[in-house]
C-alpha positions as protocol buffer text, in pm:
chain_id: "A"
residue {
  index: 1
  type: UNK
  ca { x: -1465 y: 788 z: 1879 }
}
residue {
  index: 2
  type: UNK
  ca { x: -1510 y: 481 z: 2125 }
}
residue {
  index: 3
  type: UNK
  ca { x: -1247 y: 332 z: 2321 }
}
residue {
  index: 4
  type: UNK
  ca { x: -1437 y: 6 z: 2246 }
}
residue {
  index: 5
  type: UNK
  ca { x: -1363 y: 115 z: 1862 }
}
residue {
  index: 6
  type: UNK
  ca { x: -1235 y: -258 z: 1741 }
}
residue {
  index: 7
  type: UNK
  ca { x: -1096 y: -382 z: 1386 }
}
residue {
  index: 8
  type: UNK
  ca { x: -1463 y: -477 z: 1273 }
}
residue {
  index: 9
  type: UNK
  ca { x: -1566 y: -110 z: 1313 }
}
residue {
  index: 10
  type: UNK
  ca { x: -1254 y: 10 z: 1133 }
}
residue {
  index: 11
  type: UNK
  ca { x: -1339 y: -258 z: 827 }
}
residue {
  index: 12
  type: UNK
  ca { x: -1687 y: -94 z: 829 }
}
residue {
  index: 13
  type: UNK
  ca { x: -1556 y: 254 z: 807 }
}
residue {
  index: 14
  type: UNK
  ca { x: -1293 y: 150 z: 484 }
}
residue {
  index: 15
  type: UNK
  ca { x: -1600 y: -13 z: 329 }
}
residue {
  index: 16
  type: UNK
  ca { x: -1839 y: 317 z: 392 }
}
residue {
  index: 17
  type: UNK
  ca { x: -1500 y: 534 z: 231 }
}
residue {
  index: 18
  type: UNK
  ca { x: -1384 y: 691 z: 553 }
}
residue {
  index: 19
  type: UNK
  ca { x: -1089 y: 670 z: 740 }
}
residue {
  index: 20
  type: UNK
  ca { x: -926 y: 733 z: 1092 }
}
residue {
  index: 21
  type: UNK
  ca { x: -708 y: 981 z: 1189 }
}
residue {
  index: 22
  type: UNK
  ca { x: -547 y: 1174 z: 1502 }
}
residue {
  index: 23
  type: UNK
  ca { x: -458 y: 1491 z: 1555 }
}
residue {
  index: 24
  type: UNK
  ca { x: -112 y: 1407 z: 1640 }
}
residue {
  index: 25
  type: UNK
  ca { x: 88 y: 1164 z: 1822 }
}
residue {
  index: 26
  type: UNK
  ca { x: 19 y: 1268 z: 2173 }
}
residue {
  index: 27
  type: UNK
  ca { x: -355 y: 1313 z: 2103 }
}
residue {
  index: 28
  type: UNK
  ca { x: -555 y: 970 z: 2198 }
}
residue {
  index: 29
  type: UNK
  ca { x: -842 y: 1066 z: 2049 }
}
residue {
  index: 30
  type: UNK
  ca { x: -941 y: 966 z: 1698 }
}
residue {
  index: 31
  type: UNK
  ca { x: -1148 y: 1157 z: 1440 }
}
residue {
  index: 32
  type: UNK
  ca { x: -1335 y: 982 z: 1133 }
}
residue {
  index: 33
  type: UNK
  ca { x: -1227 y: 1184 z: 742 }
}
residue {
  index: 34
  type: UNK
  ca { x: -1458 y: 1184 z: 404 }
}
residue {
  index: 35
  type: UNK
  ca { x: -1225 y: 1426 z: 197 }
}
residue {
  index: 36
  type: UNK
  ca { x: -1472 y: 1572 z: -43 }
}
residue {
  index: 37
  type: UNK
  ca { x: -1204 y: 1452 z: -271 }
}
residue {
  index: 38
  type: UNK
  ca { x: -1023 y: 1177 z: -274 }
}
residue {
  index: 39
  type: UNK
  ca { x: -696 y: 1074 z: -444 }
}
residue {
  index: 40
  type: UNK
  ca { x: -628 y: 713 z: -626 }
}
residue {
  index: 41
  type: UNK
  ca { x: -382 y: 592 z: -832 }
}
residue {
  index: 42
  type: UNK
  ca { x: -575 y: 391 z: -1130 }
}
residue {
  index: 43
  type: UNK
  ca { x: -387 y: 51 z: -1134 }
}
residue {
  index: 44
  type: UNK
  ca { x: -452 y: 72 z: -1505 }
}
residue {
  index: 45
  type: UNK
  ca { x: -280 y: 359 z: -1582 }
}
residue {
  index: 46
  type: UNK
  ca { x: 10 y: 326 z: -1302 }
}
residue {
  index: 47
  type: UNK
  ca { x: 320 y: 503 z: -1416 }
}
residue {
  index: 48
  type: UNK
  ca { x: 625 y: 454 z: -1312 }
}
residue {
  index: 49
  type: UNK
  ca { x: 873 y: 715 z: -1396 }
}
residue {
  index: 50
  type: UNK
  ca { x: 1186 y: 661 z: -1694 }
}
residue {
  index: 51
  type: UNK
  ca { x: 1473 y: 696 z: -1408 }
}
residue {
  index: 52
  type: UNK
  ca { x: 1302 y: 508 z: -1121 }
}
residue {
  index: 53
  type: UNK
  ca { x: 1190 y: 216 z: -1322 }
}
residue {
  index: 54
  type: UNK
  ca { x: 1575 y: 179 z: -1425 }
}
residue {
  index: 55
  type: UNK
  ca { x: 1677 y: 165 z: -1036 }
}
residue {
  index: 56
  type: UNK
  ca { x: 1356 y: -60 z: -969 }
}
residue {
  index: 57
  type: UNK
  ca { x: 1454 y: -344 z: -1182 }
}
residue {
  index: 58
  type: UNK
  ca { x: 1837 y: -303 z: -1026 }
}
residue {
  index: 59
  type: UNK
  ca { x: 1673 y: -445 z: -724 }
}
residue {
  index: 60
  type: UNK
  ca { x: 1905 y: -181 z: -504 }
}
residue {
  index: 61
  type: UNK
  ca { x: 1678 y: -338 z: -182 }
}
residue {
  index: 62
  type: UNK
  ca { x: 1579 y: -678 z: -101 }
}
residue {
  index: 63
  type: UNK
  ca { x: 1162 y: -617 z: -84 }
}
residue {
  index: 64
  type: UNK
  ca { x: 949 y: -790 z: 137 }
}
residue {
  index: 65
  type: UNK
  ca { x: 603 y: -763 z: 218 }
}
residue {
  index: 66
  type: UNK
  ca { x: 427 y: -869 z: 544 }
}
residue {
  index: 67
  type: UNK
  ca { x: 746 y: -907 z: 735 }
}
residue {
  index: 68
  type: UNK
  ca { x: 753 y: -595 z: 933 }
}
residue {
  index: 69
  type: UNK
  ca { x: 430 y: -479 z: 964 }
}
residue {
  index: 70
  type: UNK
  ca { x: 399 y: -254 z: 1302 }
}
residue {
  index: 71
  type: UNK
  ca { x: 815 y: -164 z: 1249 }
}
residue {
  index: 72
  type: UNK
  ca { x: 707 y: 4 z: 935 }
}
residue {
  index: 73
  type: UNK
  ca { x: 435 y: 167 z: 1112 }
}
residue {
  index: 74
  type: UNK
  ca { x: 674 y: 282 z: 1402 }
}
residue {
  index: 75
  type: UNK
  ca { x: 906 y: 466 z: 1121 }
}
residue {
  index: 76
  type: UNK
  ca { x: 614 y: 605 z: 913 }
}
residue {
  index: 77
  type: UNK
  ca { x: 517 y: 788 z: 1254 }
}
residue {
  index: 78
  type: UNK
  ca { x: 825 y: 905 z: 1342 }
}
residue {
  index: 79
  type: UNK
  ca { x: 933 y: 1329 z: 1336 }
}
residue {
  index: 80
  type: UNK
  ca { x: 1184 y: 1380 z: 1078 }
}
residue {
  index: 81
  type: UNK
  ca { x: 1321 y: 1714 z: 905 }
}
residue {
  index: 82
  type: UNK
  ca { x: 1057 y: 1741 z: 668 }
}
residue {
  index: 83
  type: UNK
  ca { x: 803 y: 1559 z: 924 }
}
residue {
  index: 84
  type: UNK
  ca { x: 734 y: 1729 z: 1244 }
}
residue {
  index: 85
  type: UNK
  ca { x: 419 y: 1624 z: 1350 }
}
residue {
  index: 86
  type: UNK
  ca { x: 233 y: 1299 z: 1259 }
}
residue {
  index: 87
  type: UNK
  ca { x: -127 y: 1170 z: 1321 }
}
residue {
  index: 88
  type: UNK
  ca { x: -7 y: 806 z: 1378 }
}
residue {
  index: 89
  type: UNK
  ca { x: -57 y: 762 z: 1743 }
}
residue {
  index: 90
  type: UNK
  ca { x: -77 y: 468 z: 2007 }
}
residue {
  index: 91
  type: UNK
  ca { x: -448 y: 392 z: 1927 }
}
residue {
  index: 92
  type: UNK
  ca { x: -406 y: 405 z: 1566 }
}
residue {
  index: 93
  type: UNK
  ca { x: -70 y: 173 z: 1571 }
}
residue {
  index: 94
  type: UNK
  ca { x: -256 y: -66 z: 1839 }
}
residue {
  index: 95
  type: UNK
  ca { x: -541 y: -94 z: 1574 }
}
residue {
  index: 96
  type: UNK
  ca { x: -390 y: -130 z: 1308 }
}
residue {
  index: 97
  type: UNK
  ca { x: -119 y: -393 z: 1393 }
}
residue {
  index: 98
  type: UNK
  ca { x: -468 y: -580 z: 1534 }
}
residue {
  index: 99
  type: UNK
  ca { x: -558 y: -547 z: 1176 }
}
residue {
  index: 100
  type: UNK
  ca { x: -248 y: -698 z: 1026 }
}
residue {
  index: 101
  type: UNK
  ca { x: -281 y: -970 z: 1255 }
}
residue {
  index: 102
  type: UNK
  ca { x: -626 y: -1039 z: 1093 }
}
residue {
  index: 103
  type: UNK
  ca { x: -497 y: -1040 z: 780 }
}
residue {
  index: 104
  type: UNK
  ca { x: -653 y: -725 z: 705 }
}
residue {
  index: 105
  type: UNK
  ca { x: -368 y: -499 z: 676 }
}
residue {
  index: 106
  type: UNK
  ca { x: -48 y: -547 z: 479 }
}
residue {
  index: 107
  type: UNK
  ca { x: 307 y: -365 z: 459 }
}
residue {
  index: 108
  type: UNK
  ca { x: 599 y: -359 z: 207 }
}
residue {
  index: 109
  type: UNK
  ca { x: 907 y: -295 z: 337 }
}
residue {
  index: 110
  type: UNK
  ca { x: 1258 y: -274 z: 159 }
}
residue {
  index: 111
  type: UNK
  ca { x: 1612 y: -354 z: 373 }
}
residue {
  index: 112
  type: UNK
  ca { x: 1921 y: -267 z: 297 }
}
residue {
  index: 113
  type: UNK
  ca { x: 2112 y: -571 z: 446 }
}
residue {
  index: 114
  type: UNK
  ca { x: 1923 y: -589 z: 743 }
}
residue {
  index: 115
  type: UNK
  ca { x: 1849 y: -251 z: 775 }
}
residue {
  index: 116
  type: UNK
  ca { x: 1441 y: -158 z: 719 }
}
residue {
  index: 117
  type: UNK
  ca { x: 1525 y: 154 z: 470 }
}
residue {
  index: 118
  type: UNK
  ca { x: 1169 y: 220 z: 363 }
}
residue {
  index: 119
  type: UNK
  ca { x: 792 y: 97 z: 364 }
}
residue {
  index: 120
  type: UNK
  ca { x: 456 y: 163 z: 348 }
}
residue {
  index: 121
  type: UNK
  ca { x: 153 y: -18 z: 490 }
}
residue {
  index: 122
  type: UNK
  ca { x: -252 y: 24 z: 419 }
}
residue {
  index: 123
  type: UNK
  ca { x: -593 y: -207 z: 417 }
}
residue {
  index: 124
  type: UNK
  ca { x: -670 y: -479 z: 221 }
}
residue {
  index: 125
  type: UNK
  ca { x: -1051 y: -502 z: 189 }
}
residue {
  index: 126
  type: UNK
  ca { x: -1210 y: -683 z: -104 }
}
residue {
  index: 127
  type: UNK
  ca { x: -1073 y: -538 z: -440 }
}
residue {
  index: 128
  type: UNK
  ca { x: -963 y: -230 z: -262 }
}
residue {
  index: 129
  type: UNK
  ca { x: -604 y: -131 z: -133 }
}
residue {
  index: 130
  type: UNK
  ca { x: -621 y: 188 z: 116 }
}
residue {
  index: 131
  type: UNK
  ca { x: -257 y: 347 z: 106 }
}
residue {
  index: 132
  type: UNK
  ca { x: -223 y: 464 z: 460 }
}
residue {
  index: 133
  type: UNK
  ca { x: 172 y: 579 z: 506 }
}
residue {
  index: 134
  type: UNK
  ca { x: 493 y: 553 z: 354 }
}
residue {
  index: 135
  type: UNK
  ca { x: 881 y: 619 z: 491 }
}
residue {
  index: 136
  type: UNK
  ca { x: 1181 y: 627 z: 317 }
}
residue {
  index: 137
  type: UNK
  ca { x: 1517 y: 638 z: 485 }
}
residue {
  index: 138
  type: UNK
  ca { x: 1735 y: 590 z: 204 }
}
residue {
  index: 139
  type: UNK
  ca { x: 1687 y: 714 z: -201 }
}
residue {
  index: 140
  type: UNK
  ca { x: 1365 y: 559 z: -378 }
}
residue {
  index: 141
  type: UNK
  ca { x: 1317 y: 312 z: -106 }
}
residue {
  index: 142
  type: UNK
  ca { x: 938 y: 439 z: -71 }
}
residue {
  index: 143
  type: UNK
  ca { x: 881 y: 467 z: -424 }
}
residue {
  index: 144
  type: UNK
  ca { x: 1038 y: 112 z: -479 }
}
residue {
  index: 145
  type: UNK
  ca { x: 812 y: -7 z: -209 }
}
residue {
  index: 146
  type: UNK
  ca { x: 470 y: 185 z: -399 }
}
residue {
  index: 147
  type: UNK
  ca { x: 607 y: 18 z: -740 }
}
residue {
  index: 148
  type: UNK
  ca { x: 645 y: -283 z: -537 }
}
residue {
  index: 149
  type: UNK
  ca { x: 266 y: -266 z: -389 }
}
residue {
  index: 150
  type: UNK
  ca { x: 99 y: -125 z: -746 }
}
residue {
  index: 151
  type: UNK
  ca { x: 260 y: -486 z: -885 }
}
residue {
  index: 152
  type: UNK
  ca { x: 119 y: -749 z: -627 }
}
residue {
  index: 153
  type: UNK
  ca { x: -210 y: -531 z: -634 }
}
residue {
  index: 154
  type: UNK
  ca { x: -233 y: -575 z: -1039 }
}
residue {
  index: 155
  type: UNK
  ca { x: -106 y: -943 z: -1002 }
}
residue {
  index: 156
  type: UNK
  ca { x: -397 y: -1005 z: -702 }
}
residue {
  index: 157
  type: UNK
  ca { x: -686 y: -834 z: -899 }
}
residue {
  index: 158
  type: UNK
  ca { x: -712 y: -529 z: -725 }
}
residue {
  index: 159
  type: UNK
  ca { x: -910 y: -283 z: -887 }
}
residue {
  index: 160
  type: UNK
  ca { x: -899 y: 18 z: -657 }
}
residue {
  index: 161
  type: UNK
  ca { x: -589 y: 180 z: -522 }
}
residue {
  index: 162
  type: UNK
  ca { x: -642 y: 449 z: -268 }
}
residue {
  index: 163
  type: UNK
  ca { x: -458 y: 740 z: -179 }
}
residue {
  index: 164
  type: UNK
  ca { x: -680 y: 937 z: 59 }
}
residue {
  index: 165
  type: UNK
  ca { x: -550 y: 1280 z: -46 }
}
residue {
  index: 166
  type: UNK
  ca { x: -379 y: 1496 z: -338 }
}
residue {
  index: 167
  type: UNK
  ca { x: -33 y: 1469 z: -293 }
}
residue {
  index: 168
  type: UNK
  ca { x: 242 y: 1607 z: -538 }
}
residue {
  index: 169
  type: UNK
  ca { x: 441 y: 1362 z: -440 }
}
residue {
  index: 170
  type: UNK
  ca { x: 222 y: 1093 z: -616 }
}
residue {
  index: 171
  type: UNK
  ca { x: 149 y: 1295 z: -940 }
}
residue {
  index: 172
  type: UNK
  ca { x: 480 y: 1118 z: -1087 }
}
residue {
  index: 173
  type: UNK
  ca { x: 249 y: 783 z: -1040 }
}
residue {
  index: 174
  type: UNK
  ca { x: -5 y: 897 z: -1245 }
}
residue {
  index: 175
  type: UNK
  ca { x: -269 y: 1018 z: -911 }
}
residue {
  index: 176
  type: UNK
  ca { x: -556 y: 1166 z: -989 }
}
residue {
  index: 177
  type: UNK
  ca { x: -820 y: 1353 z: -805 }
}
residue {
  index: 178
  type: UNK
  ca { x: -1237 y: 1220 z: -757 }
}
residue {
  index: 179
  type: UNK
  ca { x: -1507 y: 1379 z: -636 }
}
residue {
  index: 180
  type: UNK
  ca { x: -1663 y: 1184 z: -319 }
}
residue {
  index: 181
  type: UNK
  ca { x: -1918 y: 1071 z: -480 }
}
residue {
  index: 182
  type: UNK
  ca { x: -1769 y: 926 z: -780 }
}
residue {
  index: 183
  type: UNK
  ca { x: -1480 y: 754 z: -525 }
}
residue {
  index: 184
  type: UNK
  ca { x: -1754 y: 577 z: -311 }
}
residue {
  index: 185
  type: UNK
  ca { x: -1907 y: 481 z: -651 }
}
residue {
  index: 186
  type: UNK
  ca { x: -1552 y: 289 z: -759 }
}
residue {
  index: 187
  type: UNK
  ca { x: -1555 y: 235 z: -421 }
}
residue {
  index: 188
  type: UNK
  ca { x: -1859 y: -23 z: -421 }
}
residue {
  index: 189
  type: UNK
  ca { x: -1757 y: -188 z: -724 }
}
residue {
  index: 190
  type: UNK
  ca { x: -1403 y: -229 z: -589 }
}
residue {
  index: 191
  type: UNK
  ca { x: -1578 y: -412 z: -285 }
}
residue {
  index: 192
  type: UNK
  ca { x: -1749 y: -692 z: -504 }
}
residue {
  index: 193
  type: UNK
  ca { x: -1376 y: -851 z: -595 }
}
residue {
  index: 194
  type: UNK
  ca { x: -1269 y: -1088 z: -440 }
}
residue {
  index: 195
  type: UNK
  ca { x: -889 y: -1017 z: -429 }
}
residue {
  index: 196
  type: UNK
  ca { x: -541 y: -1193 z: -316 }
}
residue {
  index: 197
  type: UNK
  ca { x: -246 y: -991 z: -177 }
}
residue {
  index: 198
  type: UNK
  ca { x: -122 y: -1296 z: -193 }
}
residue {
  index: 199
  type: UNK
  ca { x: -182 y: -1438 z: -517 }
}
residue {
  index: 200
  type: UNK
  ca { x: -80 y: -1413 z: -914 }
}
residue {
  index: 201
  type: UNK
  ca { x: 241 y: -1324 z: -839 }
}
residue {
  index: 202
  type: UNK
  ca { x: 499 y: -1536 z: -1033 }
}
residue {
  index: 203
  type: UNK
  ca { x: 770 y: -1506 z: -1336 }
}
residue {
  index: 204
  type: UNK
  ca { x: 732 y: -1340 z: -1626 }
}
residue {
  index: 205
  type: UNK
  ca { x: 913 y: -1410 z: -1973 }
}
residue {
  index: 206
  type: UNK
  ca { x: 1140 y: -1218 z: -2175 }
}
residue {
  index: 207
  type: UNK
  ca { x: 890 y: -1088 z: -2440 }
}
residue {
  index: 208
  type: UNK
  ca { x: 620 y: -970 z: -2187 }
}
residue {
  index: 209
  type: UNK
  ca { x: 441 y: -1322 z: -2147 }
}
residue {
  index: 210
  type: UNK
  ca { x: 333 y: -1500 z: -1817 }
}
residue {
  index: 211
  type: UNK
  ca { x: 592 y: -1813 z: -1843 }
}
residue {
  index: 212
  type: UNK
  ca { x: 480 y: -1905 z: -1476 }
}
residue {
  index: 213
  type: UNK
  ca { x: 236 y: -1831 z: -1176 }
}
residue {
  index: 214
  type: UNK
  ca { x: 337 y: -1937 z: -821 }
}
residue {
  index: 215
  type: UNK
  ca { x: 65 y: -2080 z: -717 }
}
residue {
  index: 216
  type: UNK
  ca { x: -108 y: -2062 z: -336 }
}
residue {
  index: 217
  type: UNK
  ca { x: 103 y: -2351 z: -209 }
}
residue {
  index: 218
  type: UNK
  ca { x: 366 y: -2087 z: -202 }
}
residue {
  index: 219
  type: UNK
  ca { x: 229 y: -1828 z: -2 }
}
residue {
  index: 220
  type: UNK
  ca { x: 557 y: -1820 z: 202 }
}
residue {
  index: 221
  type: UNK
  ca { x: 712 y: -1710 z: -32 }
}
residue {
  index: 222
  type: UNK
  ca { x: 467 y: -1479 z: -178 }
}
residue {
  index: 223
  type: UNK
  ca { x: 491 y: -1268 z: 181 }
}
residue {
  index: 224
  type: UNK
  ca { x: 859 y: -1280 z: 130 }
}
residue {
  index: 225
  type: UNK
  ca { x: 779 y: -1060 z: -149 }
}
residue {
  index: 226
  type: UNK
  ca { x: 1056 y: -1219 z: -381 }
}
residue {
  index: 227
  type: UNK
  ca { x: 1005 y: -1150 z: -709 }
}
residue {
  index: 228
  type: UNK
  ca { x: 1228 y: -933 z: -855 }
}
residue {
  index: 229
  type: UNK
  ca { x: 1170 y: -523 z: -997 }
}
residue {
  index: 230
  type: UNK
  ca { x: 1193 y: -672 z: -1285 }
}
residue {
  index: 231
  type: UNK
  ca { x: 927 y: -823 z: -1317 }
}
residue {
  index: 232
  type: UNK
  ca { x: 691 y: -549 z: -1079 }
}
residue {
  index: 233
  type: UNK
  ca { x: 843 y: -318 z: -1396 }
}
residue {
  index: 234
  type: UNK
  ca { x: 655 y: -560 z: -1612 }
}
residue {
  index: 235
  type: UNK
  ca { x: 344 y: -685 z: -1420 }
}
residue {
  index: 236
  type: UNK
  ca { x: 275 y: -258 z: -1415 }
}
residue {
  index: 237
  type: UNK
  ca { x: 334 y: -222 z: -1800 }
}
residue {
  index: 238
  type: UNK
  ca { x: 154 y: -502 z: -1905 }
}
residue {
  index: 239
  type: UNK
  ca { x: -133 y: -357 z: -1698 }
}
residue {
  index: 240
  type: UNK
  ca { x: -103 y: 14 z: -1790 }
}
């Protein structure tokens, strides 16, 4: 790929269905993937498991989103016990912190105090969310931060939530595997939206009703990420 590869060429890419990757951290190069099957999580069917959803609406971590961006990142490419090699390298951080900068890419995080315990980030490109990576470094901070995301993606009119591959680690979210074909399919329709990140997140009442919606005049607060598991829980289960 070309050192002169720049954030419109990596738009253009998510918009064809592929995606860049490395061999590993020390390898500058970057190589272009089209899995000949591709894993989403259907926003409309998103579940969120008995035991977790009991922890997510504890609100154990403070969530934010947009806050930490190339931090989150940093920790999804770092080596850890069950992690010894990652394909996040230099070029692919550089990029994709360019992209967040754009307003193109977006990250969740969740802190204990004001410790970054977990996160994921991906890209943000009409009514399609690519999940890129996730980290956890305490218990269900990544899959608070995925319940987290699947919320503000239902809430902005997302319609397409990718996953890139099969992972057993997802099946508990209700992933489920496409053929290429039928993916770039979704894919284009997905494109047509015009979806917020930011938007259509707000209260919710005690018998499942929308009682507010914060409006874009509080954006700030919307990238704080500050509504509560609570109502993620019930922005998902309205949905699903």
């Amino acid at each position: 790929m070309s050192s002169r590869f720049g954030t419109q060429d990596l738009l253009a890419c998510y918009r064809r269905g592929v995606f860049p990757m490395a061999d590993s951290r020390d390898d500058p190069n970057l190589f272009l993937v089209d899995p000949d099957m591709r894993g989403i999580l259907p926003l409309d069917a998103f579940h969120i498991p008995r035991r977790l959803k009991r922890t997510v609406i504890k609100d154990p971590f403070r969530v934010t989103a947009d806050t930490a961006f190339t931090r989150v990142m940093e920790f999804c490419g770092e080596e850890t016990d069950g992690r010894e090699s990652t394909w996040i390298n230099s070029a692919i951080l550089n990029l994709y912190s360019a992209l967040h900068r754009e307003g193109h890419a977006h990250s969740i995080e969740c802190w204990d105090g004001d410790k970054l315990v977990g996160g994921l980030y991906g890209v943000s490109v009409g009514g399609a969310f690519f999940g890129e990576s996730m980290f956890s470094r305490a218990t269900d901070a990544s899959k608070i931060a995925l319940v987290h995301l699947a919320a503000r993606l239902i809430a902005g009119g997302y319609t397409l939530l990718d996953a890139q591959f099969h992972n057993p680690h997802l099946e508990q979210f209700g992933l489920i595997e496409i053929p290429r074909a039928e993916f770039k399919a979704r894919l284009r329709a997905a494109l047509l939206v015009e979806a917020n990140f930011y938007s259509g997140v707000g209260s919710v009442s005690s018998d499942g009703g929308s009682s507010s919606i914060i409006g874009s005049s509080d954006d700030a607060v919307l990238r704080s990420g500050s509504f509560t598991g609570s109502v993620a829980v019930q922005r998902i289960t309205q949905t699903s």
